[in-house]
Structures are given as C-alpha cells and as structure tokens.
N, C-alpha and C positions, 0 to 999 in steps of 0.2 A: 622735209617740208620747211618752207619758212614760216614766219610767225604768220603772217598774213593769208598764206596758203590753209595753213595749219584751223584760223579761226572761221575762214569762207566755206573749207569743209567740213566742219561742226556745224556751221548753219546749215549747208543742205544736208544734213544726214549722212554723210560720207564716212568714209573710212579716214580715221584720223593717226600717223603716228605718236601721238601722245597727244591726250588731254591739251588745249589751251586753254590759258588764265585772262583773267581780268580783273583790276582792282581799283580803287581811285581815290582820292581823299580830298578835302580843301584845304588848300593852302594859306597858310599864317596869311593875316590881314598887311601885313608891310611887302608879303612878295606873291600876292595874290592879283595882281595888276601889272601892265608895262614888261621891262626886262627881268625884273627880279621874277614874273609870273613863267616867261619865256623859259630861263634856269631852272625853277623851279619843276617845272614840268619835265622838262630833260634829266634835270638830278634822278628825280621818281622812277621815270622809265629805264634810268641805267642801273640804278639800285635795286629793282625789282625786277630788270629780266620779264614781266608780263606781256604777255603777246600781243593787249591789245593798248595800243598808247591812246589813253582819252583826254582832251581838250577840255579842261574844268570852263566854267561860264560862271564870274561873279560879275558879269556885267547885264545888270537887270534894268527892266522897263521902268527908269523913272517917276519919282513923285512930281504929279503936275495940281497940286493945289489941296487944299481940304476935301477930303472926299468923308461926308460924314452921314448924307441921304442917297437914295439911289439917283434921285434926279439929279447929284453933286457927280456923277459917275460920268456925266456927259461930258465933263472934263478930260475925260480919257481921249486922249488925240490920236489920231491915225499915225503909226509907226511906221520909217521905212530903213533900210539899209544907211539910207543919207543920216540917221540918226549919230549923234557920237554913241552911246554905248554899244550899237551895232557894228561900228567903227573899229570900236575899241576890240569889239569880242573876234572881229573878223580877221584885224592886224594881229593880232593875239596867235591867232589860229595860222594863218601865214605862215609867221615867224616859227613855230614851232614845227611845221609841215617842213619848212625849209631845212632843219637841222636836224630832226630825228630821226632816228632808226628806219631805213628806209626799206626795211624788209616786216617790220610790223605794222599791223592792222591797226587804223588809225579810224576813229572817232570821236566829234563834238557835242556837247551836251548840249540840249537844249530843254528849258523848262518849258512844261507843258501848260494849257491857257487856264488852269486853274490857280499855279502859281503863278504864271506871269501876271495874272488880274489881280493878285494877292500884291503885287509889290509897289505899285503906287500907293497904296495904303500904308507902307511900314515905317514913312518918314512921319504920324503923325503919336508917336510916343504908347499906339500901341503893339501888346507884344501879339505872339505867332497866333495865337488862341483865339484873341480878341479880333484880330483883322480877318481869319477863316469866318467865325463868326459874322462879324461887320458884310461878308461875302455873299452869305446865305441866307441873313434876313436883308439885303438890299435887293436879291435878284424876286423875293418874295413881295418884295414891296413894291415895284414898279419892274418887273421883268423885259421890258422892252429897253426901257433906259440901259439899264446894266448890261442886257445882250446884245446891242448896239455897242456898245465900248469892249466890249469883250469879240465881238466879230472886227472890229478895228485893231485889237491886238492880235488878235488869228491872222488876220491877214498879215502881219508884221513878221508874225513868225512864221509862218509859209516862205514868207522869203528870206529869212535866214536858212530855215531847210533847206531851201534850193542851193543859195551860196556856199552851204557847206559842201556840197557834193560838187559843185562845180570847182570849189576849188582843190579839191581832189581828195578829201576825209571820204572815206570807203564808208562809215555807216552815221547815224542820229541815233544817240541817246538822248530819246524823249521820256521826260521825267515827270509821270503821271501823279497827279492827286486827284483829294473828291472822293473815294471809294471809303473812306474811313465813317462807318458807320453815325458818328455823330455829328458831321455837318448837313447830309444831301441823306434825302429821303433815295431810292433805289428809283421812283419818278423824275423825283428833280436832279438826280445824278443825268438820268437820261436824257433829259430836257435840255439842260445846263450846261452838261458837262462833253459828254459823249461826242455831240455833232462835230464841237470845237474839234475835240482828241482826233478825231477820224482824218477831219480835214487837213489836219498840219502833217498824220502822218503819213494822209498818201500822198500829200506834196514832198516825202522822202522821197519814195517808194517811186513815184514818176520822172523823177529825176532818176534815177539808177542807183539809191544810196538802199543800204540797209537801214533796217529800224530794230533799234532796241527797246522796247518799253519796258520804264522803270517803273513799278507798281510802288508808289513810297506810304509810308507812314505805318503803322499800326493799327489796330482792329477796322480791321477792311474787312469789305463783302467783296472776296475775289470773281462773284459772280458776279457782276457788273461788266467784267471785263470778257464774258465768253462768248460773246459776239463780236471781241477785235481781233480773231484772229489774221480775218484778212488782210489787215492792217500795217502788222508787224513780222517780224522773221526771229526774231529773239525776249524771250522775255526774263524778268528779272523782279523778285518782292522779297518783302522780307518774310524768308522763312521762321526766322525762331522770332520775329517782333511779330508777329501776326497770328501762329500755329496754323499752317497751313504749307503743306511740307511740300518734297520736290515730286514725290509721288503723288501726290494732291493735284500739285498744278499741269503733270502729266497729261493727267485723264481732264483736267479742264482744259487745258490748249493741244491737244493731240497732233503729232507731226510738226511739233514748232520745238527747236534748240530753247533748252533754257542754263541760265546764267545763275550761280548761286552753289549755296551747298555751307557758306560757314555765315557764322553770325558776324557781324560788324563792330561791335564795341564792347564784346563779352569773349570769352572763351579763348581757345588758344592762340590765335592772333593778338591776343592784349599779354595771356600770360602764361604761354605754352612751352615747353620747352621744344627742340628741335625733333624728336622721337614723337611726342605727343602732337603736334603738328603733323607731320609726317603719318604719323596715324591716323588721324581727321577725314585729311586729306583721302588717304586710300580706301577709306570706310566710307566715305561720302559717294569714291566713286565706281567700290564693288558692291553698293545699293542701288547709285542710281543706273548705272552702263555706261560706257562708254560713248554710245550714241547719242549726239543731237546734247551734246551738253560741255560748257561751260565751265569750268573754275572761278567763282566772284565769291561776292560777301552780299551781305541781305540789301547794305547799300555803301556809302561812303564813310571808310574809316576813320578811324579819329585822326585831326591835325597830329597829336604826338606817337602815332603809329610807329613801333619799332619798325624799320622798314625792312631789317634783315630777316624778320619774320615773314614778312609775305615774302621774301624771295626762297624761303624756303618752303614757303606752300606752293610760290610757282615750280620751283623744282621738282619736288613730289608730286605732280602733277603731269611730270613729264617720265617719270620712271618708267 
C-alpha cells in the first residue's frame, strides 16, 4: 500500500497493511512563514517517514482594532480567500503540494471558529487565558454582536475548507476548542460553539475532503462532542492531557477511525529510548486493534522534537 492508500483505509475500516502514522508540530517562528515554512515542512516529512504530511497554518485571522466590549466585536469584518493571510496559508499549501511525497496523504490545518474568534484579540497584550475569557463573557454580554462576527469568520473559513480540497489536500484538520470545561457552560458550548463547528466541517465533507477533528486542550467534557459524529471521519484529543482514553472515545464515536495513542510533550517521544518507544508503540496498538486507528500524539509536538524519535515510532508502527 502507499502511504495515502494505507491512511484512506484506516478511515473506512479496511484492512490495513500496517498501522499508519501521523505527527505534526510548529515550526520555529523564523521558518514558520514563506520558503523557509515550504523546507520546513518537506525536512519534517522526509525525517519522519509519517504517512500523513500535514500543512501547519500560522497564518491566523488578523487583529482589526480594540476589541475590549462585545459591541467592539463588530469590528470583526467579513473574511475572504482575497485576504493576505488566506493568501499566505493557500500559497503555502501549494508550494508544499507541489514538492512532496506524492504518494502520502496530505492534509491542511484549519483552526476551528473558537480559535479563529480568539485571534483578533491576541494582539492586544493579553495572554491565552485572558482572551478565552474576554470570549465567553463578550458572547454573555451582547450574544448577537459577537455571533454576528463569529458567523463572518465561519463563513471565511468554509472557504478556505473548500480551497483546500480543491486544491487537491485529501483531508481538514479542524482544530476544535470550547469543550474545556471552564470557559462554556455545556449550553453555551451549544449555543456558541457547535452550529459554528458543524458548519465549517461539512463545508469539508461537501467538497469531497476528509475531516479530522482535533479535540484540543485539557479538562474537556468530551461529551459535547457525541453528536458530531456525522460530521467528521477521523477524530483525535488529547488522551493523557485530558484522562479520557482511546477506549473511552471508542464507545463515544463508535465506527469513526481515531488518531492518537502517545502523549505529546511527555513520555517516550521526549525521552524514550528506541526499545521503549518501540514498546509504546506496540502496546498501544495490541490495546486498541488494528482497526479504524491511527498512530498520532494527543496533539502537536514540541518545536524541539527529537525527530528521529518519531520516525521510530513511525516505524514501529509499521512492523
């Protein structure tokens, strides 16, 4: 099988000759952009041998003024591909389409409207905490305001889902937030959050792309998310940040391939020897089966990721 073969039959439930991998990480801030972003990406996928090559996205929905009340939110303008940083992330994606591995499964990230709503806010000196915050008492305070700029960024990002797949990336990784218990009450996640989620990912899903939903952050109510199966075809959260294991999210997404099995910034990907890795690996995946599953990490490894490390968990994976 090729790499691409290899991860399109893990999604449907097929019979796979070995386990495929997936791994990802961001890239240093000097070659996180432009050509040095282009190399960067290709170094990764030759160094690690992973099946699926994914298109990182450090090109986020611009700060358009003080957003400090909700009625300041209206500031939030209507996104479109004609934008530069849509520009930026599509040329990006291109370029890398154009030179890689052309037998691997290829997917672009896309932040989901929790975070993208979150990122005009971060140029104004506050940190990660405070602007989640800042998110979830604005939508409390004037709900129409803020869900009006937040339907302007969903539409924004519906059309980058489309472009992706039209430019020929086989899947979207949409990069969910909001389920972390201490922003969004389990109402206002629904209210809030959800319709957004839905909508961007079945503008994948209509086009012909795969969806991967990334569940991120820590102390999550993974129950929020057991009504998106239809949604998506692959899912992925963080098992050891969260304690909510792969046999956990089995029985909550039943018949959906899931992505995952080692932790991200702990354990033997940070300081495993090659046996111990190797062991991980194999123990992760005569727990979970062979079927409908993935080799990842909970999410995005660390910048200084030894990266011979994951090419030995890709390997072992292929045993």
């Amino acid at each position: 099988m090729t790499k691409r073969e290899r991860v399109v039959a893990a999604i449907k439930g097929q019979e796979v000759d070995c386990i495929p991998s997936g791994f990802s990480l961001h890239f240093k801030g000097e070659v996180a952009f432009g050509n040095a972003a282009i190399d960067a990406h290709l170094d990764f996928f030759k160094e690690t041998d992973t099946d699926i090559l994914k298109v990182m996205n450090e090109n986020l929905v611009p700060y358009m003024g003080e957003i400090k009340t909700a009625k300041d939110y209206a500031k939030v303008k209507s996104i479109s591909l004609d934008d530069k940083f849509m520009q930026d992330q599509i040329d990006l994606t291109k370029n890398i389409l154009e030179r890689c591995d052309k037998d691997g499964f290829t997917m672009g990230t896309l932040h989901g409207i929790c975070a993208s709503a979150i990122h005009p806010l971060e140029k104004m000196g506050l940190d990660y905490h405070q602007v989640r915050t800042l998110l979830a008492n604005m939508l409390r305070e004037d709900s129409k305001t803020v869900l009006d700029g937040m339907q302007r960024i969903t539409d924004g990002m519906c059309q980058l889902a489309r472009e992706y797949i039209k430019m020929g990336l086989d899947a979207v990784y949409y990069a969910s937030l909001g389920a972390e218990h201490q922003h969004f009450t389990d109402e206002e996640f629904a209210e809030y959050i959800e319709p957004f989620d839905k909508k961007i990912m079945s503008a994948i899903r209509e086009e012909g792309g795969y969806c991967f939903l990334h569940i991120c952050k820590d102390n999550l109510n993974m129950d929020r998310y057991k009504n998106y199966s239809d949604y998506f075809d692959v899912v992925n959260w963080g098992v050891y940040e969260t304690d909510f294991s792969l046999e956990e999210g089995k029985k909550l997404f039943p018949n959906k391939t899931i992505m995952g099995g080692l932790p991200n910034r702990t354990g033997v990907l940070v300081d495993g020897t090659e046996d111990e890795i190797r062991k991980s690996v194999n123990d992760v995946i005569s727990s979970f089966g062979k079927e409908g599953f993935i080799l990842g990490a909970d999410c995005t490894l660390a910048t200084e990721q030894d990266l011979a490390k994951v090419k030995t968990a890709v390997d072992a994976a292929r045993q």
